[in-house]
Each structure stands twice: as structure tokens, then as C-alpha cells.
N, C-alpha and C positions, 0 to 999 in steps of 0.2 A: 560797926560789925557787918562783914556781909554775910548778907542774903541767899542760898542757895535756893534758887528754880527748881520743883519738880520739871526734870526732861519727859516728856510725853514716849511711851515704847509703842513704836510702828511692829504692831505683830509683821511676820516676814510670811508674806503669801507662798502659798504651795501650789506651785501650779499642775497641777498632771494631765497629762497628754491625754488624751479622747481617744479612745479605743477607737484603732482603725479594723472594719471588718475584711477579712482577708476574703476572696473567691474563693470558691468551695474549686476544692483541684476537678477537673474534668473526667465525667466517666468514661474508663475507657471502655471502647466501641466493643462488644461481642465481636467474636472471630464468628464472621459467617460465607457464605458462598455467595461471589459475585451474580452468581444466575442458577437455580433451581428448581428443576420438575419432580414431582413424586405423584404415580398416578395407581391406581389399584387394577390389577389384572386379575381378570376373571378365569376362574378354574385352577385356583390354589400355589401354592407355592411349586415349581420346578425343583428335580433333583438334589441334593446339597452335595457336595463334593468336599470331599474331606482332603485338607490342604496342612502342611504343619505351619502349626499356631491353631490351629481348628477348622469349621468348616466353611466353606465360603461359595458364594453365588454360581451358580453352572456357567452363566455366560455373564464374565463382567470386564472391564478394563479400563485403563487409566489411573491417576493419582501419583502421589507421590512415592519416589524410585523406581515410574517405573518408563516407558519410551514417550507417555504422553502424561506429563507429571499435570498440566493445565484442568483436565477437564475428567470427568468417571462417570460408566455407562453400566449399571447395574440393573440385566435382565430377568426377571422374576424371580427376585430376590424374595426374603420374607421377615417381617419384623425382628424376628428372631434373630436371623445371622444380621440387620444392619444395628443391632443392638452390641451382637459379640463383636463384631470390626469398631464399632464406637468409643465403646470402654475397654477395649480389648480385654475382654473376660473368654473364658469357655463357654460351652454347650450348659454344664451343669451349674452353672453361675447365677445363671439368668432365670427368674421364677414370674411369671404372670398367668393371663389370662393362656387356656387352650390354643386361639387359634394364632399365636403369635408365630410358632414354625410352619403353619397353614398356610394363610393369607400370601397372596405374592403380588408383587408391585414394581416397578419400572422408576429409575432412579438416576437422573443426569444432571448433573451440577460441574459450575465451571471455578475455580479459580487460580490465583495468580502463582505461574509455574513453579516459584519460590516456596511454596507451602509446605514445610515441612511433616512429618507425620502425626506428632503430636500437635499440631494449628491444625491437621487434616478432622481425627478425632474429635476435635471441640466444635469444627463446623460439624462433623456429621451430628454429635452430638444437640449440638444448636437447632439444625434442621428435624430432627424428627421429637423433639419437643414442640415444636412449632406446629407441624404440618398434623400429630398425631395428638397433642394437647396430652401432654402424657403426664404422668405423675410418678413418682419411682422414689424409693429408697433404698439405702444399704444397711445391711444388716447380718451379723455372722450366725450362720446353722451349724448344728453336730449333723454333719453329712457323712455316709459311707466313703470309706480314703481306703489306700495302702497305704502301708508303710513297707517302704523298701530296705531289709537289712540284708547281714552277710550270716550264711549257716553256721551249724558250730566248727566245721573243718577253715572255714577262713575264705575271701574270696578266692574267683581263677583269674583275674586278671594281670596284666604284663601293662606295667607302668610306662608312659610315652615316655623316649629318650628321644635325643638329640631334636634338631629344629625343623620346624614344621611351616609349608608353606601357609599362609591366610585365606589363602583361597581357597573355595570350594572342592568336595572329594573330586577328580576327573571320574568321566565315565567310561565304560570300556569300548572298543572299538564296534562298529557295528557292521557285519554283524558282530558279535561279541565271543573271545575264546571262551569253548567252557572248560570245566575240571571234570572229572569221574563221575564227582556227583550232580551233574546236571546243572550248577549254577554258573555263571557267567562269572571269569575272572577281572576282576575289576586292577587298574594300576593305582593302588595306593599309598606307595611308600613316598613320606614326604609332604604327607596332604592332609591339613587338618579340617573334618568335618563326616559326614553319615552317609555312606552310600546305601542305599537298598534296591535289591533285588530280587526277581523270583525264579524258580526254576523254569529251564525252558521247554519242560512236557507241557506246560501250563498251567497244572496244577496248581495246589494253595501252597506248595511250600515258599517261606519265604527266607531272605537272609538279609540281614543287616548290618556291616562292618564300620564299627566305630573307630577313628583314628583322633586323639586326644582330647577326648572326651572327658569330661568329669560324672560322676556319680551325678550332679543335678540335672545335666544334660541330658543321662540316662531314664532320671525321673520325669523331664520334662515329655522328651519322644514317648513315654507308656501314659502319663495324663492323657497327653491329644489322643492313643489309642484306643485306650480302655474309658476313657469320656468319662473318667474318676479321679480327682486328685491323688498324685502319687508322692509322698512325701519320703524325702531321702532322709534316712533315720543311719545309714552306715555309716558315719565317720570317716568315714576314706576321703582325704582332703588333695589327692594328684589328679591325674589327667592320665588317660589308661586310653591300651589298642586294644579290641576285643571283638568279636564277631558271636552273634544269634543266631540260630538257625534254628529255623520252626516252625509247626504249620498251621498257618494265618487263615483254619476255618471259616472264622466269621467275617473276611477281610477288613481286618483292622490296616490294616498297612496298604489298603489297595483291593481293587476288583477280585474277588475269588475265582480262582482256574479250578478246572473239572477233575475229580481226581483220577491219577495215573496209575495203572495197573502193574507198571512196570518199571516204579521206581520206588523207594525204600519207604515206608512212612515216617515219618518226621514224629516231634513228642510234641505237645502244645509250646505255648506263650509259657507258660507258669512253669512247668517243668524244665523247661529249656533254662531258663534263667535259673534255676536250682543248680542245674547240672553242670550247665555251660560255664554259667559264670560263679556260681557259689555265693549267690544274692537268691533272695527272696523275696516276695509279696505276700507281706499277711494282711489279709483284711481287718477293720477295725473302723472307728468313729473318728471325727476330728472336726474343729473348729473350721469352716468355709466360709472367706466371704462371697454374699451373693446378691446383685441388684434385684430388687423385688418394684416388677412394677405395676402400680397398686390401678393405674388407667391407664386407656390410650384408645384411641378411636379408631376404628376398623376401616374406616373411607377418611382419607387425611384431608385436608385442608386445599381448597384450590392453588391454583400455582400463580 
């Protein structure tokens, strides 16, 4: 009879591979400025010049779009306005310590002519956390807004037809024709964008003719003026021709001229915009975001 052997079972090895550990990916380098000075000048910050988009340095130049996009010469500037160019926020944005619109400083940094505007912002940004050891958060306030709507009669505006060049409104010849009413004829048929003007007694009146423009557009030019968030609440969803005219007491729109004895008075900002266009500004509360910065050191960092 045979015999059958127990066959011996060779268990079958598992072999698994040995964790290979992978390089941690490379940080990438902070965007910062090839070469930069910030130095603090004595006897406070310089005038601010109110520019749209908000306010900006009395004497500065360079960066990005503009003849010397390489390098930026920012003289007695102050915390404050290289905070609103940084993060591009407004005037009312920005919450810290008192002397942050005070304080003025000297600002030259260079880098590669290529740098866009949003790379520009991240170095500025990068530079005065550095030089200033700042600290900042963001955080949204119920802050004073407008709300921009239309009256109960409905707006006055004349909706843009046909086609509009891209480029900037032209300005009028100089010297420039005027009309009856004292203001300079501007050539705008054709031209999409904002011209503004003042009368040529000198005076505060001012005028501003919009050529297809949108309601947010609208909202945006009274924020920068009125240094209050203006939120467009009208529903008006076209692009419109329109013209203001009115008198810019407090020069929001620019230097205030002396008043003229001998030219008509004009209604304010608020009423103009009732009558003229059939929109209004009502005041009221609203949700603002605003950078709050919690430190920052008054004599910055050597260079």
C-alpha cells in the first residue's frame, strides 16, 4: 500500500516595500523688494492728496504702470496711506493706533520691472511688517454707509447706447470752451469714463459728467468722496450718460475755489443727486470690512 508524505507548506512571504520618505516641497520665497529703505522723518506726515482710489503720498513716484515700473520714491508718506496702497482698502478701512496718519517716512524700494501690481502690494505688504513688526487683523464693523437708491418718481438717467471708445474721457482744449454756465465744454461723445470739472470763476462749483458708467461706478467715485462706504442698493443693472453739478464746499472732488458773487449758486452733493439724477443717499449702518492693526512700531527697523 502506499504511503503518502505529509508535503511541508512554505507560507508565501509578503514582502512590502519600505516607505520611501518624499522631500517636503520647497517653500516658496515671500515676494519681497530687491533693495529697500524706510527711514522716519521728522515733523509729521506731509499733506495727503486725495487721488481716486483714495489718498495717496504728496510726492511719490514709480512702480508698477507707471514710466519707471523698477523702482518707488515715497516722500513723507505716512503709515496710514502705505497701509491703504498695500491692501488697497480706504481711509475708513484702516483702524489702529492715533499716530498712524501722523507719523511721515521716506520709502524707496527697487524691484524687477516685471512686477505686477498685485506682487507690488505683497512686497509692500511684506516690507512694512518687517521694518514696523506690526501685528493686524481683519475683522467686519457695523460702520456709517450710504445706501445709494432711486426716489419714488424713478431715476433721471439716459441709458449708454451705441459704442464706446476704452479709453479715457478726452479733456477739453486748453484754454478750454466754456458754456453759459461757467463750465468748460468737455468733448465726450464716444468716450467711456469720468471727466470732472470746475467752474472757471474759481469758485466750488463743480461738475462731473459720467459717460457709461454703471450705478457701481457711481457708488464707487462718492466712497472715495464722502470717505464712507457707499453701497449701490438701486438695481439698475445698464451703463448710463449723466452729468452732476454741484457745489463741492468741502472739496471733496478737489481744492475748494472762493466763492463767486457773480455766478448762480449751485445745491450741494446730496441734493444734486436727488434732483439731478433721481437717486439718493440715505444714511444708515452696514457690515465694513476693516484691517485693525493691533501694533506697529513708530521708528521702523534699520535698513
Amino acid at each position: 500500500m502506499l504511503k503518502l508524505h505529509a508535503i511541508p507548506v512554505i507560507a508565501a512571504l509578503l514582502i512590502i516595500p519600505a516607505t520611501i520618505a518624499q522631500p517636503a516641497p520647497p517653500q516658496e520665497k515671500p515676494l519681497t523688494f530687491d533693495a529697500a529703505s524706510v527711514k522716519a522723518v521728522a515733523g509729521g506726515a506731509g499733506p495727503v492728496i486725495m487721488r481716486k482710489g483714495g489718498p495717496g503720498p504728496p510726492r511719490s513716484s514709480g512702480g508698477p504702470g507707471t514710466s519707471d515700473p523698477g523702482r518707488i520714491h515715497y516722500s513723507g508718506i505716512s503709515l496710514m496711506t502705505l497701509l491703504i496702497n498695500a491692501y488697497a482698502l480706504k481711509r475708513f478701512q484702516v483702524v489702529g493706533p492715533g499716530w498712524l496718519p501722523s507719523e511721515s517716512f521716506d520709502v524707496d524700494a527697487s524691484m524687477p520691472p516685471t512686477t505686477t501690481r498685485e506682487q507690488f502690494r505683497v512686497m509692500l505688504q511684506n516690507l512694512l511688517n518687517e521694518r514696523f513688526k506690526m501685528a493686524i487683523h481683519r475683522e467686519t464693523r457695523e460702520l456709517p454707509i450710504f445706501a445709494l437708491v432711486t426716489v419714488k418718481n424713478g431715476p433721471k438717467l439716459r441709458e449708454s447706447k451705441g459704442s464706446y471708445d476704452s479709453g479715457p474721457v478726452r479733456q477739453p482744449d486748453s484754454p478750454p470752451k466754456l458754456g453759459p454756465d461757467g463750465f468748460p465744454l468737455a468733448e465726450l461723445a464716444g468716450h467711456r469714463g469720468i471727466f470732472v470739472s470746475g467752474r472757471a470763476t474759481g469758485d466750488s462749483g463743480r461738475r462731473i459728467v459720467f459717460q457709461q458708467q454703471s450705478m457701481q461706478d457711481l457708488a464707487d467715485r462718492l466712497t472715495d468722496a464722502l470717505r464712507r462706504p457707499v453701497k449701490n442698493d438701486t438695481s439698475l443693472a445698464a451703463n448710463y450718460d449723466f452729468t452732476l453739478t454741484f457745489a463741492d464746499d468741502d472739496g471733496l472732488f478737489g481744492p475748494r475755489g472762493a466763492p463767486a458773487a457773480d455766478t448762480e449758486p449751485l445745491p450741494d452733493l446730496f441734493t444734486s443727486i436727488q434732483v439731478q439724477l433721481g437717486l439718493k443717499l440715505e444714511p444708515k449702518t452696514g457690515p465694513v470690512e476693516v484691517l485693525v492693526v493691533d501694533h506697529a512700531e513708530k521708528i521702523p527697523t534699520e535698513n
